[in-house]
Backbone as ProteinMPNN parsed JSONL, in Angstrom:
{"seq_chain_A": "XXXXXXXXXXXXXXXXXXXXXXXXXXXXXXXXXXXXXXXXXXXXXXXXXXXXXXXXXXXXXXXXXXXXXXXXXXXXX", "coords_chain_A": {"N_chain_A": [[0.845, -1.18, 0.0], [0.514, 2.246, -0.951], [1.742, 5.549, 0.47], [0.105, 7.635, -0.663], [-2.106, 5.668, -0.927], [-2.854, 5.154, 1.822], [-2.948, 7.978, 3.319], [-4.606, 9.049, 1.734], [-5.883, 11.21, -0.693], [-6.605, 13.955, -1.004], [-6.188, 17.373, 0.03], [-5.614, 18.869, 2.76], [-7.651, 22.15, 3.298], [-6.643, 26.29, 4.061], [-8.042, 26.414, 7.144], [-8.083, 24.021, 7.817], [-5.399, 23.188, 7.975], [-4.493, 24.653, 9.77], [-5.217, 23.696, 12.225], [-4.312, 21.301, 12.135], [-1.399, 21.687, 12.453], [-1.66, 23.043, 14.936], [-3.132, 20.851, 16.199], [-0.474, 18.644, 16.349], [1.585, 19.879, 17.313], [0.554, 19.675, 20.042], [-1.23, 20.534, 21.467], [-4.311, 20.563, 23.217], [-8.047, 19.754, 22.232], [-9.509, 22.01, 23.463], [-7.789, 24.067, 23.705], [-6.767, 24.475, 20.63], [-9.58, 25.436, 20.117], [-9.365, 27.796, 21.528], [-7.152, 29.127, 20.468], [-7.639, 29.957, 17.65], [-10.148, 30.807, 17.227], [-12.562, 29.712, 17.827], [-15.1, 27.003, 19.052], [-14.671, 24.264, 20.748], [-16.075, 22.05, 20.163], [-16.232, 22.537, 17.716], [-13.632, 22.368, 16.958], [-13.67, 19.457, 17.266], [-14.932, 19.052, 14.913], [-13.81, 19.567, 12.972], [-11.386, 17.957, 13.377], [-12.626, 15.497, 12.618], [-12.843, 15.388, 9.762], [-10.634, 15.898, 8.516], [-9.402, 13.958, 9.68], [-10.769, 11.852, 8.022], [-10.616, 12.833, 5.848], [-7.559, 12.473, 5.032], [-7.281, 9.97, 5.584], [-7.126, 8.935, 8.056], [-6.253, 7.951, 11.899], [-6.492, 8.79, 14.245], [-5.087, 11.579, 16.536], [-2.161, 11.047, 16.757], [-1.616, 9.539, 14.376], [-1.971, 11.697, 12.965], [-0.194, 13.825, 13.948], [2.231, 12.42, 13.265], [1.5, 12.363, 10.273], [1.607, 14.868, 9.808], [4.539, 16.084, 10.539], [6.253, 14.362, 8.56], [5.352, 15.88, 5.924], [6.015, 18.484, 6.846], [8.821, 19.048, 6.597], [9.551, 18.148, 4.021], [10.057, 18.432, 0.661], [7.286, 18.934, -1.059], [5.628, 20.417, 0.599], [2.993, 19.882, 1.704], [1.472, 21.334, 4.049]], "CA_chain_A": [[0.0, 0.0, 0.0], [1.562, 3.583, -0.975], [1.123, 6.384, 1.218], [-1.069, 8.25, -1.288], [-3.455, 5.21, -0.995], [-2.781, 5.185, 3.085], [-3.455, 8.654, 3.443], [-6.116, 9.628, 0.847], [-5.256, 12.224, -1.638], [-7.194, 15.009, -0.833], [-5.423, 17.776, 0.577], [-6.645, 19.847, 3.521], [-7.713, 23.668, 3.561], [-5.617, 26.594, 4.841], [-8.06, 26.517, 8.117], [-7.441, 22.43, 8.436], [-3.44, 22.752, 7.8], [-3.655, 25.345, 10.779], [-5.856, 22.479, 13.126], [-3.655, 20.369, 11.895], [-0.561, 21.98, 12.83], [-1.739, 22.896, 16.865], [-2.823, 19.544, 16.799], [0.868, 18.094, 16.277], [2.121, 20.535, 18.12], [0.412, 18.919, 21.029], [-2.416, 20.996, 21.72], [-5.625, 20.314, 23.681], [-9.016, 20.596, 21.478], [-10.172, 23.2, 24.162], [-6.96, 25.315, 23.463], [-6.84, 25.007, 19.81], [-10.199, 26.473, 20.103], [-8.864, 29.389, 21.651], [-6.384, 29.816, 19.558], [-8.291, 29.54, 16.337], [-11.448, 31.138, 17.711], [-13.584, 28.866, 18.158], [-15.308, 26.074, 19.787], [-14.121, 22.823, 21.128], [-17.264, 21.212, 19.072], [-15.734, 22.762, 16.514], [-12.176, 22.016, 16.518], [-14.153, 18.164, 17.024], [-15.446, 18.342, 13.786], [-12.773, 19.583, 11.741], [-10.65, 16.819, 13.063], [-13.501, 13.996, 11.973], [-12.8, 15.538, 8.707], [-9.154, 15.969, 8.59], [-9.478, 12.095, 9.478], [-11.81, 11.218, 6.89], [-9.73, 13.446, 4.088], [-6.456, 12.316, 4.686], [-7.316, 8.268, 5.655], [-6.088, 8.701, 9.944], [-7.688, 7.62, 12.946], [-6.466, 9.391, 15.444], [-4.174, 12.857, 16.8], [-0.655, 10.418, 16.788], [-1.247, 9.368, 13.032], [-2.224, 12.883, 12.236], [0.746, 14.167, 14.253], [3.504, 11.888, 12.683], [1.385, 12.688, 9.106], [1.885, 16.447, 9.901], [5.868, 15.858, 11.096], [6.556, 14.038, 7.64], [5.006, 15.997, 5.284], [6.371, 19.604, 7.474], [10.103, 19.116, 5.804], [9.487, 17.091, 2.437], [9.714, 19.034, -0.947], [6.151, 19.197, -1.921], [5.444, 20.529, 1.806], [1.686, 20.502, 2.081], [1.27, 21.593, 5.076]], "C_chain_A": [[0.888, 1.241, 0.0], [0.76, 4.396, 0.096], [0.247, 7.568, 0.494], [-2.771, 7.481, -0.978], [-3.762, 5.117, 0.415], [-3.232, 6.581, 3.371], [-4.207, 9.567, 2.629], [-4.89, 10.964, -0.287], [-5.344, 13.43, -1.956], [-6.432, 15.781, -0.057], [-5.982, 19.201, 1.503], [-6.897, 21.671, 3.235], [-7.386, 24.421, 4.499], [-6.757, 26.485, 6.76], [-7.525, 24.668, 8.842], [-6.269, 22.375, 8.402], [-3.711, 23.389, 9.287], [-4.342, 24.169, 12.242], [-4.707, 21.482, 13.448], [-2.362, 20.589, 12.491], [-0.868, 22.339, 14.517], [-1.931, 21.485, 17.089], [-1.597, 18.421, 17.368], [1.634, 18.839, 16.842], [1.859, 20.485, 20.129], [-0.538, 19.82, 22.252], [-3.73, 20.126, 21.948], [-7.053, 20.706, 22.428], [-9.431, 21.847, 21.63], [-8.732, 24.426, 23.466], [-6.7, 25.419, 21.913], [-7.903, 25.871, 19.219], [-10.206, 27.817, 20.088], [-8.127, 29.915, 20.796], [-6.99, 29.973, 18.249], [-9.817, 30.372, 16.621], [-12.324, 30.913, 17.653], [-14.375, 27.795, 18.826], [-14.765, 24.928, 20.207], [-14.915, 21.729, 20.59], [-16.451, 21.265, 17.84], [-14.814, 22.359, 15.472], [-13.043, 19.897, 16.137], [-14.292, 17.609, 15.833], [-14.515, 18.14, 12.6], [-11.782, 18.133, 12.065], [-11.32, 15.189, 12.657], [-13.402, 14.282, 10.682], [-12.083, 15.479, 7.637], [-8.791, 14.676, 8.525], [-9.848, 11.47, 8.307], [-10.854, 11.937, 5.261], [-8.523, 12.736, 3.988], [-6.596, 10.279, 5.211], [-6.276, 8.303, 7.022], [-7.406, 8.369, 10.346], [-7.576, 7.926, 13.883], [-4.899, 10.372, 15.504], [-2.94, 12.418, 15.995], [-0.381, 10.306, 15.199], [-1.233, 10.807, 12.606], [-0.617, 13.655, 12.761], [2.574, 14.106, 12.973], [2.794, 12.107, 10.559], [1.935, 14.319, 8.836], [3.594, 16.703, 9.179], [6.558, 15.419, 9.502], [6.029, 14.548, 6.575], [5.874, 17.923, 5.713], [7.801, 19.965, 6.328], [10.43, 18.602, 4.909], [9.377, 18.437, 1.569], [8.771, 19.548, -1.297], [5.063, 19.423, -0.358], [3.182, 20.911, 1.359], [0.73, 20.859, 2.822], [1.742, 22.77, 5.719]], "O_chain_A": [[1.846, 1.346, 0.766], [-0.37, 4.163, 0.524], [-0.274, 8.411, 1.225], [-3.89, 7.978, -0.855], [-4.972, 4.979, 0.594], [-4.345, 6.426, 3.874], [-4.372, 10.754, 2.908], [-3.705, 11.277, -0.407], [-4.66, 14.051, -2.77], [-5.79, 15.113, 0.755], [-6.551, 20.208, 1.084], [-5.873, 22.277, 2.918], [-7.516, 24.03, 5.659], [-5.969, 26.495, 7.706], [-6.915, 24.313, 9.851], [-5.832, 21.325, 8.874], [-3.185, 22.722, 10.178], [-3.611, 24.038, 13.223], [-4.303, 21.024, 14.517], [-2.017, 19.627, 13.177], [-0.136, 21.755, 15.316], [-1.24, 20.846, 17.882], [-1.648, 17.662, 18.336], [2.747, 18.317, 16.916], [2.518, 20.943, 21.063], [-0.509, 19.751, 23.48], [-4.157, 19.258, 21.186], [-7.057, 21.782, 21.83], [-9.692, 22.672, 20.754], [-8.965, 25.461, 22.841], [-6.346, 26.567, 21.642], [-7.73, 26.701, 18.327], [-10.649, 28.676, 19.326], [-8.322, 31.04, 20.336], [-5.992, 30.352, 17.636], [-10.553, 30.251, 15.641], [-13.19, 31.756, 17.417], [-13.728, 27.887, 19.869], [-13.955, 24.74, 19.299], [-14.475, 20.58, 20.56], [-16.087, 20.328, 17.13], [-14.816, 22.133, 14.262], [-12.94, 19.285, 15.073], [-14.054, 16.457, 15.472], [-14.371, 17.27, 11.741], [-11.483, 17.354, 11.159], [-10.732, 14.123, 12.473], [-13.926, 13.368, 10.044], [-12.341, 15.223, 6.461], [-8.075, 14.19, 7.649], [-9.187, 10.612, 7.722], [-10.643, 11.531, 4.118], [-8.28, 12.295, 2.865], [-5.639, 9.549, 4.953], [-5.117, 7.897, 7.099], [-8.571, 8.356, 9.948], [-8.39, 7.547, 14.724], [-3.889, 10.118, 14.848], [-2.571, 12.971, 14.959], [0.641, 10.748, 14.673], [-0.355, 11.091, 11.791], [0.1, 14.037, 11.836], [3.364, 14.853, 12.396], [3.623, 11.985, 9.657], [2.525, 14.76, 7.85], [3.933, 17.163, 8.089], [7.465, 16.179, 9.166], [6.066, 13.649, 5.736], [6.274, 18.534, 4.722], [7.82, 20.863, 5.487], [11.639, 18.449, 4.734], [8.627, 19.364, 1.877], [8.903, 20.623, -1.883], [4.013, 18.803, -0.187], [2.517, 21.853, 0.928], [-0.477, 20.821, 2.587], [1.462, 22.984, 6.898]]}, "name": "protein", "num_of_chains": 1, "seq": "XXXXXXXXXXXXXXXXXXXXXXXXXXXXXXXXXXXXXXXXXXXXXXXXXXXXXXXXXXXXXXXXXXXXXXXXXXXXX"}
C-alpha cells in the first residue's frame, strides 16, 4: 500500500493545515479552540474531517502525518 493510498489524496484547507498543525504541536481541542477562535465542538469536527480526508484515525497518526510531510519538498502543510 503507498502512502497516497494510506493517506487519501485530498489535501486539507488553509483553516485544516492550521488544526492540523496545533494539533501536532500537542495541543488540547479546548486550546486550539482558543487559539483559532472557536469552539471545542468545533475544533471536534474539523478533526472527523481531517481524518476522513487524509485516511487517519487518530491525533498520533495525524501528528507523525503532519511531522513528515512539514520538511518534504512538496510541503503541504
Amino acid at each position: 500500500m503507498s502512502a497516497d493510498e494510506r493517506y487519501g489524496s485530498r489535501i486539507p484547507n488553509e483553516r485544516e493545515r492550521r488544526v492540523i498543525q496545533l494539533v501536532a504541536e500537542g495541543m488540547k481541542n479546548c486550546e486550539v479552540a482558543r487559539e483559532i477562535g472557536t469552539t471545542e465542538h468545533v475544533v471536534k469536527n474539523y478533526l472527523r474531517v481531517i481524518y476522513d480526508k487524509l485516511g487517519l484515525w487518530n491525533r498520533v497518526e495525524l501528528a507523525l502525518w503532519y511531522e513528515s510531510r512539514r520538511s518534504g519538498p512538496a510541503m503541504m502543510v
